[in-house]
Structures are given as C-alpha cells and as structure tokens.
ROSEPA-891650 format. One record per residue (C-alpha): x, y, z; residue number from 1; chain. Coordinates in pm, whole numbers, plus 32768, in hexadecimal, padded with zeros to 4 digits. Layout:
@x = X y = Y z = Z n = NUM chain = A $
...
END
This chain:
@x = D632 y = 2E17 z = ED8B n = 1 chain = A $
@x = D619 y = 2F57 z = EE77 n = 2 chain = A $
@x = D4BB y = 3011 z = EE5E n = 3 chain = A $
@x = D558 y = 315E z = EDEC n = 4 chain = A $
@x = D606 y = 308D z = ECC9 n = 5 chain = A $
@x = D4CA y = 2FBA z = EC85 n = 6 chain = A $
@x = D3C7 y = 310B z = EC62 n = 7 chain = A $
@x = D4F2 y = 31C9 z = EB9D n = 8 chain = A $
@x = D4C6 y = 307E z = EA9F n = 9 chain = A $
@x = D333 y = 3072 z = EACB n = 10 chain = A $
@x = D323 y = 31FA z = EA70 n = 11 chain = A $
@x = D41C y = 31BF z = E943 n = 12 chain = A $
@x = D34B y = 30B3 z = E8C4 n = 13 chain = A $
@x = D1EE y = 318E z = E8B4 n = 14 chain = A $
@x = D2AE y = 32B6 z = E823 n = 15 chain = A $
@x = D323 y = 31FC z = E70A n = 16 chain = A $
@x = D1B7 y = 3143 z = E6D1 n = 17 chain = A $
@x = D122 y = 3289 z = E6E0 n = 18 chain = A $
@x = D23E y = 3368 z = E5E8 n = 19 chain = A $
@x = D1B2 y = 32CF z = E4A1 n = 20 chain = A $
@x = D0E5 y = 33BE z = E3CE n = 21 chain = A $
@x = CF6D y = 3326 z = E3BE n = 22 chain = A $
@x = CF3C y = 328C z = E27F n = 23 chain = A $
@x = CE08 y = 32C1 z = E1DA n = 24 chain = A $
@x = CD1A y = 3191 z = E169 n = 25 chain = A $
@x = CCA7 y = 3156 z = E00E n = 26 chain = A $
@x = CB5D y = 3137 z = E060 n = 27 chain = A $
@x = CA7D y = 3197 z = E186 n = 28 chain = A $
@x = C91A y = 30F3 z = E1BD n = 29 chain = A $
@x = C81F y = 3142 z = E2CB n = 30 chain = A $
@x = C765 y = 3013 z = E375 n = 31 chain = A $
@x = C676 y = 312A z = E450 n = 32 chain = A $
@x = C5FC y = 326C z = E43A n = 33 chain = A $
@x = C6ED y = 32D9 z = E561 n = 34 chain = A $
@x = C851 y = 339E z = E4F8 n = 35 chain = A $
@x = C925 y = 327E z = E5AC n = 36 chain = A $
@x = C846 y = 3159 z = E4F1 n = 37 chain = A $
@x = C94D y = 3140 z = E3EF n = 38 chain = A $
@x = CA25 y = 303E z = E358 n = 39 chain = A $
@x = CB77 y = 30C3 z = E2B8 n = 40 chain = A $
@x = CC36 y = 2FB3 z = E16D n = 41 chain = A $
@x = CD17 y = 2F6C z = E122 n = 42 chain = A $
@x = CD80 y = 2ED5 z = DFAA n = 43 chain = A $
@x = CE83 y = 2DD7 z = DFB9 n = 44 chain = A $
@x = CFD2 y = 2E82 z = DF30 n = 45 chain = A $
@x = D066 y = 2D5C z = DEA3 n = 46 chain = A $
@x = D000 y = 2C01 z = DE1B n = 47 chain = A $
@x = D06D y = 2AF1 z = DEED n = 48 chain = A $
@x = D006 y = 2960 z = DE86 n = 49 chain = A $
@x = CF1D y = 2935 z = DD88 n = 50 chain = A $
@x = CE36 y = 2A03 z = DCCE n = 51 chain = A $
@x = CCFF y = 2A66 z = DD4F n = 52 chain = A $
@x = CC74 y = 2B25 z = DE8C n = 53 chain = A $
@x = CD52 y = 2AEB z = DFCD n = 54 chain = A $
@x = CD0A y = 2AF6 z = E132 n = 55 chain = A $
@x = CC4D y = 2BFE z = E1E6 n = 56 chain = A $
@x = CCFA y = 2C94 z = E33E n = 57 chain = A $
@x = CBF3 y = 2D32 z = E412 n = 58 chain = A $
@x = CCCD y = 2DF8 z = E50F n = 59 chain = A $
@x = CC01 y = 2E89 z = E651 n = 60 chain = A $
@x = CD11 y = 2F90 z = E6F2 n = 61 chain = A $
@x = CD6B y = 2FD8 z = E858 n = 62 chain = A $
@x = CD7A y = 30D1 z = E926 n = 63 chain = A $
@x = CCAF y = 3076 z = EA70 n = 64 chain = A $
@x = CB64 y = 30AD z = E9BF n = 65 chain = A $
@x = CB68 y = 31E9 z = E9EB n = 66 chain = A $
@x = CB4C y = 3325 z = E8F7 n = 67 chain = A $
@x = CCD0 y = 33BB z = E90D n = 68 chain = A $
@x = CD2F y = 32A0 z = E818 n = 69 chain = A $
@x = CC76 y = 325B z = E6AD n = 70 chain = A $
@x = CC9C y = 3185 z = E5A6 n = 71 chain = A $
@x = CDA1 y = 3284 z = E528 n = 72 chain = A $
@x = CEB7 y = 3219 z = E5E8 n = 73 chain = A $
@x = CECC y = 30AB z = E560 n = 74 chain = A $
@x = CEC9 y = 3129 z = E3F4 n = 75 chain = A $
@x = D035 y = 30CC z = E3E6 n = 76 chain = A $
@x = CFF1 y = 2F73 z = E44D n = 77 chain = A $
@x = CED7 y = 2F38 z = E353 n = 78 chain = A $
@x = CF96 y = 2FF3 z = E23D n = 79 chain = A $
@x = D0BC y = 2ED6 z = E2A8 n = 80 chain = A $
@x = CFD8 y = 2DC7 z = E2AB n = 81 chain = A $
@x = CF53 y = 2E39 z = E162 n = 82 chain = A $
@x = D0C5 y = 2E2B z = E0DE n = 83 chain = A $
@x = D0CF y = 2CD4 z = E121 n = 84 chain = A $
@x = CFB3 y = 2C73 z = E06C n = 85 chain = A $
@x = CE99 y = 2C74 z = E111 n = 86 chain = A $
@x = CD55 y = 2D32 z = E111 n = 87 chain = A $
@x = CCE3 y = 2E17 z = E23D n = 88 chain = A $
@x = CBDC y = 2EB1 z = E2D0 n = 89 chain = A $
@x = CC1E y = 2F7F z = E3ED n = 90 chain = A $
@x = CAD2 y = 2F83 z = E4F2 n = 91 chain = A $
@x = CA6E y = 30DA z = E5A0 n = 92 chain = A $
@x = C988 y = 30CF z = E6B6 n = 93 chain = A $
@x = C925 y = 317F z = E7B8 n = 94 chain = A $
@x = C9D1 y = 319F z = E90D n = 95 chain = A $
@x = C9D8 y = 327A z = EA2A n = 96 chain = A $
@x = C9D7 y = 33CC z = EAA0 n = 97 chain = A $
@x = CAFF y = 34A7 z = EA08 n = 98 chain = A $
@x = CC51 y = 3512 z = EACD n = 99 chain = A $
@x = CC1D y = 362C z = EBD6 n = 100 chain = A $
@x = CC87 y = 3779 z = EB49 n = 101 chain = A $
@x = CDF9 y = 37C4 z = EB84 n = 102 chain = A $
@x = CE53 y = 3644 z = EBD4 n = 103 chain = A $
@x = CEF7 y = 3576 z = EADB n = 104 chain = A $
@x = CE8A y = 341E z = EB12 n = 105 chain = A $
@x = CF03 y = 32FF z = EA87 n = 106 chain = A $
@x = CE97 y = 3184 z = EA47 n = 107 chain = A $
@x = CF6E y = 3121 z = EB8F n = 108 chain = A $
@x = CF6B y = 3258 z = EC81 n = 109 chain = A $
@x = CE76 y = 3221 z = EDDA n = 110 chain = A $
@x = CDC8 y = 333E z = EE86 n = 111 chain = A $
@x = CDB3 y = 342D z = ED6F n = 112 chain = A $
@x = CCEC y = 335E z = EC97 n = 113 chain = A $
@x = CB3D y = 3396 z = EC47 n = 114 chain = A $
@x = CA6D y = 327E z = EC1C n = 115 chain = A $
@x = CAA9 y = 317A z = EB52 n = 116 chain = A $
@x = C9A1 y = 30AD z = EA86 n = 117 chain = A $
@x = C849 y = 30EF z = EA60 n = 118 chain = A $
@x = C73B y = 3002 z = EAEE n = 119 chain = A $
@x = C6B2 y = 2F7D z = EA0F n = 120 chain = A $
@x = C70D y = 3063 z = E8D2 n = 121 chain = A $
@x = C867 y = 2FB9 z = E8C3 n = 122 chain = A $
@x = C7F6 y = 2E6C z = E888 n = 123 chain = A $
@x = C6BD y = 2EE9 z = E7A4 n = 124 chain = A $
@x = C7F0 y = 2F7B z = E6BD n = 125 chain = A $
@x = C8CC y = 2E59 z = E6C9 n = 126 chain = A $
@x = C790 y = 2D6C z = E68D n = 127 chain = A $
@x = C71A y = 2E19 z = E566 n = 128 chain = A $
@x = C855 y = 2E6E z = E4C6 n = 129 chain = A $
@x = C898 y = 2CEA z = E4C5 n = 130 chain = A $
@x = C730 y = 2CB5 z = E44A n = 131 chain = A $
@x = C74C y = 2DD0 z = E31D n = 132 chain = A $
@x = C8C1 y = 2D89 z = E2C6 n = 133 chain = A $
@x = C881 y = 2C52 z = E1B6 n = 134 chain = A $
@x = C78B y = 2D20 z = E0BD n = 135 chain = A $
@x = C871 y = 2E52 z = E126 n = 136 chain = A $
@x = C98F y = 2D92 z = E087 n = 137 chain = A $
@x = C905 y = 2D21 z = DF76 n = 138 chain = A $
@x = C89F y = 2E72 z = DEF1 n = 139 chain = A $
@x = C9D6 y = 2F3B z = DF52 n = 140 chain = A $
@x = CADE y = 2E47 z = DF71 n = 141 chain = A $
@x = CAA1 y = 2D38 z = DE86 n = 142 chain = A $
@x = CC0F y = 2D08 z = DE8D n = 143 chain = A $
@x = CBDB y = 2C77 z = E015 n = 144 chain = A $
@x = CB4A y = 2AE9 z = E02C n = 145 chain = A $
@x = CA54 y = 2B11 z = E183 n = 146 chain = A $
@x = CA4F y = 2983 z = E16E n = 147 chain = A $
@x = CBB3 y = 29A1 z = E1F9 n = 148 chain = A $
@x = CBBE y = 2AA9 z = E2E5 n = 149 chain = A $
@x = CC9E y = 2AC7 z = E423 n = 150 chain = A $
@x = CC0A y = 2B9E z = E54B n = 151 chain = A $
@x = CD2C y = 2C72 z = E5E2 n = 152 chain = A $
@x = CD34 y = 2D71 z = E704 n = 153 chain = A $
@x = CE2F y = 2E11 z = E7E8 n = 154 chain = A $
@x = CE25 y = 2E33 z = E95C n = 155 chain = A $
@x = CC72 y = 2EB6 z = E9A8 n = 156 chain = A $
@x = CC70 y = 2E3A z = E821 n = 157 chain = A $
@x = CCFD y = 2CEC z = E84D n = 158 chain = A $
@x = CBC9 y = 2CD4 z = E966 n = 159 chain = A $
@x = CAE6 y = 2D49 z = E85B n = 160 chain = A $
@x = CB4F y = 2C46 z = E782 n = 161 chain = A $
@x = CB66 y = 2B16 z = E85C n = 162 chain = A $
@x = C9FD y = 2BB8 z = E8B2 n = 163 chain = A $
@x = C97B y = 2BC6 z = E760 n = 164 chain = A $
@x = C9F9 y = 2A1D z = E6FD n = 165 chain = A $
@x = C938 y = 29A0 z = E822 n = 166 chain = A $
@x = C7CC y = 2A5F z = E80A n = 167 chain = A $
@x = C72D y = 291C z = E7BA n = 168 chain = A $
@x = C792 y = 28AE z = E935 n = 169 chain = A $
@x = C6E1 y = 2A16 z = E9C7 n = 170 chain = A $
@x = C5CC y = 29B3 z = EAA3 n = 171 chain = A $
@x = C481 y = 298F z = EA16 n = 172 chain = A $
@x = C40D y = 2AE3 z = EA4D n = 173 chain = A $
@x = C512 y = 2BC2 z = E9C2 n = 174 chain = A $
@x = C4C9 y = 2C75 z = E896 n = 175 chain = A $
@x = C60F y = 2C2B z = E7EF n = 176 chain = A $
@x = C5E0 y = 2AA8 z = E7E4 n = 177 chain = A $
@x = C5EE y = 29D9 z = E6B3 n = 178 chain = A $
@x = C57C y = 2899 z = E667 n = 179 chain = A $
@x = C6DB y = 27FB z = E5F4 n = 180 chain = A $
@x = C83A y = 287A z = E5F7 n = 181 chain = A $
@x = C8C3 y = 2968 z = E53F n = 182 chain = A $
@x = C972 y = 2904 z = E3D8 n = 183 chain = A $
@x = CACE y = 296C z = E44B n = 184 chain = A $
@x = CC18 y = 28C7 z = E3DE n = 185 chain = A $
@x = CC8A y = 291F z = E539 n = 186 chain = A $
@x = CCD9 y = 2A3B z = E64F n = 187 chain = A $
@x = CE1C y = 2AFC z = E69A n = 188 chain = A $
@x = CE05 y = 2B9B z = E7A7 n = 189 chain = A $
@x = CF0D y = 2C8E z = E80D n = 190 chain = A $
@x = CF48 y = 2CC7 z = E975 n = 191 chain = A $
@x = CDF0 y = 2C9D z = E9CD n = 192 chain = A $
@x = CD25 y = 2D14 z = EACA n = 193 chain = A $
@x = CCA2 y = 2B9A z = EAD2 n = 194 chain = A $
@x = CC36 y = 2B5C z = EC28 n = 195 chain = A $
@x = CB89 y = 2C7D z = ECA2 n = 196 chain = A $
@x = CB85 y = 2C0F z = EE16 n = 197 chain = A $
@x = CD04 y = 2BFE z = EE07 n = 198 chain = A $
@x = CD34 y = 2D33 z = ED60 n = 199 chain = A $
@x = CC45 y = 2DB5 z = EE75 n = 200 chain = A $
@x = CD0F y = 2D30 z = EF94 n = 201 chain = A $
@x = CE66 y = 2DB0 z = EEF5 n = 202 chain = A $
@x = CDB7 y = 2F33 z = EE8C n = 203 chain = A $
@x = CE15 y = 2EF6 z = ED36 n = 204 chain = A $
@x = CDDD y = 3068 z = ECA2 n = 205 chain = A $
@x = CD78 y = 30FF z = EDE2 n = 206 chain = A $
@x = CC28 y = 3055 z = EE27 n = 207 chain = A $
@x = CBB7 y = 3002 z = ECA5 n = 208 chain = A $
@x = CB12 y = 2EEC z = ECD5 n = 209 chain = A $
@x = CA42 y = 2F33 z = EDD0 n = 210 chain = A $
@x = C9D6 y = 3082 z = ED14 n = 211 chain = A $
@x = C993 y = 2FB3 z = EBDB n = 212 chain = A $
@x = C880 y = 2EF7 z = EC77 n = 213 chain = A $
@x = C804 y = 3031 z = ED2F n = 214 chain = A $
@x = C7DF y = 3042 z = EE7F n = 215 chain = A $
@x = C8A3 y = 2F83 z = EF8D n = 216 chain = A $
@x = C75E y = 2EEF z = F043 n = 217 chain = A $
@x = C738 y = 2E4B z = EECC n = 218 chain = A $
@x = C878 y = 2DCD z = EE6A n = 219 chain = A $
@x = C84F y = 2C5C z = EEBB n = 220 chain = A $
@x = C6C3 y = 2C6D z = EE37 n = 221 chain = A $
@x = C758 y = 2CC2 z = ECF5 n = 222 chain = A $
@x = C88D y = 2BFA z = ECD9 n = 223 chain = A $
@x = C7E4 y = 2AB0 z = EC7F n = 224 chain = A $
@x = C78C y = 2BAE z = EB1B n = 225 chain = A $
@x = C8CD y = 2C60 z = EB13 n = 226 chain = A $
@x = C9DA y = 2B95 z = EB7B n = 227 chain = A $
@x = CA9E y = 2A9C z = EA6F n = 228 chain = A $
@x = CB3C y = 29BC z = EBAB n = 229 chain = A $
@x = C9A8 y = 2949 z = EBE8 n = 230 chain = A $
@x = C930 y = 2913 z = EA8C n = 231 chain = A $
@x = CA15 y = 27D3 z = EA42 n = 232 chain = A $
@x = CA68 y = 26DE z = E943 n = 233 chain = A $
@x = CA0C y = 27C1 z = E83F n = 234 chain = A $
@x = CAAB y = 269B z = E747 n = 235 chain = A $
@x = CB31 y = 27E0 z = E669 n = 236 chain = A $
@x = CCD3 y = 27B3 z = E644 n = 237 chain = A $
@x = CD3A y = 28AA z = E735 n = 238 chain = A $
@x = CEA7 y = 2960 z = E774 n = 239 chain = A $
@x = CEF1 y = 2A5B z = E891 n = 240 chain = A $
@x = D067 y = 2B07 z = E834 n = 241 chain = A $
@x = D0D4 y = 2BA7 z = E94D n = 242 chain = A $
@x = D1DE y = 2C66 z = E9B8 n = 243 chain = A $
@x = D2C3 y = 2C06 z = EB1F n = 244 chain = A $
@x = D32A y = 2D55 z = EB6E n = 245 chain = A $
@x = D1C3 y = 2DF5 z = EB24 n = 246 chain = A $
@x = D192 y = 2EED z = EC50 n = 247 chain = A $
@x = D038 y = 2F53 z = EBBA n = 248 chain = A $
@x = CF77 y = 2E0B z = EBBD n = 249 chain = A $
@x = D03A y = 2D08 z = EC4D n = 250 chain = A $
@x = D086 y = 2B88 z = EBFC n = 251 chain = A $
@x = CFD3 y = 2B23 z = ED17 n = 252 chain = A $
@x = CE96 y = 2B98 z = EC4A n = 253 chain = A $
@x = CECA y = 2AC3 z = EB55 n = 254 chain = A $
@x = CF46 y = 29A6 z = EBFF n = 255 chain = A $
@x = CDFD y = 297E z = EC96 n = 256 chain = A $
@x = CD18 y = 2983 z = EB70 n = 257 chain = A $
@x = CE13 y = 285F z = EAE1 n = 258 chain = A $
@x = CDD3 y = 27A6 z = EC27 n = 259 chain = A $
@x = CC5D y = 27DC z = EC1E n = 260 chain = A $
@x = CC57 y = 274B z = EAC0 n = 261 chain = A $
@x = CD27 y = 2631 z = EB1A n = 262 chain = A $
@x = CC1B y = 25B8 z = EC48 n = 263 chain = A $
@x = CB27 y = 25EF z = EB43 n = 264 chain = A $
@x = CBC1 y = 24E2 z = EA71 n = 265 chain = A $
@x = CC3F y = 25DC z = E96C n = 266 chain = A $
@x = CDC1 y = 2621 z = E907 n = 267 chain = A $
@x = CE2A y = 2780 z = E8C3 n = 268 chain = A $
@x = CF3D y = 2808 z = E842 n = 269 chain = A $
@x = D029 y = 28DC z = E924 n = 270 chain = A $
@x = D174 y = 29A3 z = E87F n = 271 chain = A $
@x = D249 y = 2A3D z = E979 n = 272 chain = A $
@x = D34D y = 2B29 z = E8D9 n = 273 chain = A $
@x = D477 y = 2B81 z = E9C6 n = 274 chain = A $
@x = D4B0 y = 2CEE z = E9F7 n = 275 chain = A $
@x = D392 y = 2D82 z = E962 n = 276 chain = A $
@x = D279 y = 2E53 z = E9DD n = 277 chain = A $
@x = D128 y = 2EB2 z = E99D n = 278 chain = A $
@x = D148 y = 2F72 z = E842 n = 279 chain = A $
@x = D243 y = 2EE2 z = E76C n = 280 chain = A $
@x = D137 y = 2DDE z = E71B n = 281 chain = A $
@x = D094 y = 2EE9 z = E643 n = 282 chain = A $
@x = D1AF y = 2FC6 z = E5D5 n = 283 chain = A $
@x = D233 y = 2F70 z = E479 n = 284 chain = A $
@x = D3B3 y = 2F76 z = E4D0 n = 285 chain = A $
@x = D38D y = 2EB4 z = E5F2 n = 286 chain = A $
@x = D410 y = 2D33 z = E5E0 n = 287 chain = A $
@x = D2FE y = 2CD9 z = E684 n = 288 chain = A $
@x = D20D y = 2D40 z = E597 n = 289 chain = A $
@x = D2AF y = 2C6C z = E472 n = 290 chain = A $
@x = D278 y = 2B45 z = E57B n = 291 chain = A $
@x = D0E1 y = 2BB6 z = E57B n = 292 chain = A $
@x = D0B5 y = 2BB2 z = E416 n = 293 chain = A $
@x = D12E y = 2A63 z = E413 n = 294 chain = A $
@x = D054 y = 29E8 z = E526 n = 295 chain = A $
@x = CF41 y = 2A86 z = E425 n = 296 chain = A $
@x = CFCA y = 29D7 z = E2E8 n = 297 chain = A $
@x = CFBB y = 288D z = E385 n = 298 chain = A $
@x = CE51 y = 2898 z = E3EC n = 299 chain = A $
@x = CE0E y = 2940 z = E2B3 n = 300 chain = A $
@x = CE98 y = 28A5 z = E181 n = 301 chain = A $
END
C-alpha cells in the first residue's frame, strides 16, 4: 500500500477513535491523594451467564505516557466493554509533562511531543492502583468479581499492563515487587509497547521510552525494572492483539515480546488483524474491537 494511502487510513482510524463523546463512569474512586490517583467504573450494562458478580476489566490507556491523553479518551471502550457484560475500572495515573502550547500532539506524532512517563511516579500509580483496586471494588462496584479480573492496556498501557502481571519477577530491590503473582485471569494487551528496547530502536512515539525511564545515560540501568521482554515467564495467560498496518507502534514490537516469552519457556498469544491500525482496537465501531472483547471473554468467563 503507498505511504500517502497508508497515513490517509492511519489518520482516519484515530479520528474516528477519538469522535465519540466521553462517557461518564458510574462511579469514581481515588486510590491517592493526587488528582490523577483515580479509578473510573464501570457497572456491567447487561447480564450475561449466570447470576452473580462478573468479571472485572482493569483497562490502563495509551497515549505514550504522557499527559495530552487521559483516561477520558477510552471511555467509549470501557462504556463498550461494559455493554458486553463486564465490569470496568478505568486506571488514571500519572504521566508526563503536558503538550507545548500551540502544538497539538498526539499518541503517534515525533518531535513535537514532551516527556513521557514519570520516573518513578508512573509505576508508583500503576502499583498502587493494582494494590487498592480489590477493596475499591468491593465497596463501589460490588457488581465486578476481582477474583476474575483481566488486565488490559493499549499501546504505553498495554506496557503498563504486561508491567503490572509480572512485578513478582522485578528485581529484589524495587519497590513495586510482590511476593507472588498477581490474581489475574489473564492480560490483553493491545498494541503494546512490550519490548521497550525495540520500541527504542524503532522511535516508537518519538523517543518514549527512553523518556519514561528518564534519562538516556539510565535507560538500560532501569530496563531490567521497566521492561516486560526481561521479566519472563510470568505464568499469567497472556494475549498481545495487534494490528499489521499499525504505523504508531509497530508489529515488530510485539513480535519480540512473543519471542522473548517463547525462549523463556512461556507461550503467548499473538492476534494479527489484517488492515488495521493502532486505534480501532479501542474504538467501539471498529471490527477489531469486537475481536478484543472476545480475547477478554475467553480469559474471563
């Protein structure tokens, strides 16, 4: 396909991700006493199997870490996956600096973009978030079952989320570290930044990884707690779903994090929709986000 024809698609793709009205949770909780330590729900809209509470989708959104995007912009998809039964929470947390005045920056555009990530405030929100969200559930969404709950994050939040399964493979030392892995039905990640050296070597979102862990003198001192291609098996049922013509993080990304589990001695799950890009994994009249909630449902019923 010729570039012109292939960015015309890409840019058709985000707008129509990005035209649905925000829709607005039926809950919010705070897990800090910062403005973006928040956790949006969502109440399941309809019943689906038997009575009871149903799974609970954590979704961590995209966006490159960085401030420009928020939680707002995958209400749509958690308002969807709510219509198909399940129970959400939606994770804020905080990221980097926000867009320079008079640019308009986007999850994909290089050169224009601030930092992304905070060192090591990101991973302090993600951490605790994950840590707060089963009493959090129980008192606001008793609806949701945290005994069967299915990670999911987009592109920086499909990192997040590989992140957040494996903490109990961190090194010794970092603060985030638990003592057993977590009690997930499984990850979906969505065009993940997975492997953070790839995405590094490719400029996935303009030099995001590198500002994520801070400082280019420490990006490989930090990888070892940062990067979800070095803290394998994490024996947690694991899907990537990514998109072939995805011009923001590409499918070499992916590839490698399923080829780092494999030497590990762990299978993971790789869908590779034809003809899709970055954002109709998240955008509710997108085919390919009917194909993600059913990589959810299967892990989680």
């Amino acid at each position: 396909m010729p570039d012109d024809v292939a960015a015309a698609r890409a840019a058709a793709e985000e707008r129509s991700a990005f035209s649905h009205p925000p829709v607005d949770p039926d809950a919010t909780a705070p897990y800090g006493d910062l403005p973006d330590q928040v956790i949006d729900f969502y109440a399941p809209r309809v019943r689906v199997g038997p009575g009871g509470p149903v799974p609970l989708v954590v979704v961590l959104h995209g966006g490159a870490w960085r401030a420009a995007h928020d939680r707002r912009h995958v209400t749509p998809f958690a308002d969807f996956l709510a219509r198909r039964g399940f129970a959400v929470a939606s994770v804020e947390y905080r990221r980097g600096g926000d867009t320079p005045e008079g640019v308009a920056g986007t999850a994909g555009e290089a050169g224009t973009a601030p930092a992304a990530g905070r060192w090591p405030e990101t991973f302090d929100d993600v951490a605790a978030a994950l840590d707060a969200l089963p009493a959090l559930v129980r008192e606001v969404l008793p609806q949701g079952d945290h005994r069967r709950t299915v990670l999911v994050g987009h592109s920086a939040g499909g990192h997040l989320a590989l992140w957040a399964a494996a903490r109990h493979l961190l090194p010794a030392d970092a603060p985030w570290r638990t003592d057993r892995p977590a009690p997930l039905r499984g990850v979906v990640a969505l065009a993940p930044i997975a492997d953070l050296a790839v995405a590094d070597k490719l400029d996935v979102c303009g030099g995001a990884t590198r500002q994520l862990l801070g400082a280019d003198d420490l990006f490989e001192q930090r990888r070892p707690y940062a990067d979800p291609a070095l803290l394998l098996p994490t024996g947690i049922a694991t899907t990537l779903v990514q998109g072939r013509a995805d011009r923001v993080v590409p499918q070499a990304v992916a590839e490698a994090y399923a080829d780092a589990a494999a030497k590990a001695g762990e299978v993971v799950g790789l869908t590779l929709l034809a003809d899709v890009g970055h954002f109709p994994l998240i955008d509710p009249v997108a085919d390919a986000c009917a194909v993600v909630a059913e990589e959810i449902a299967q892990l989680a019923w």
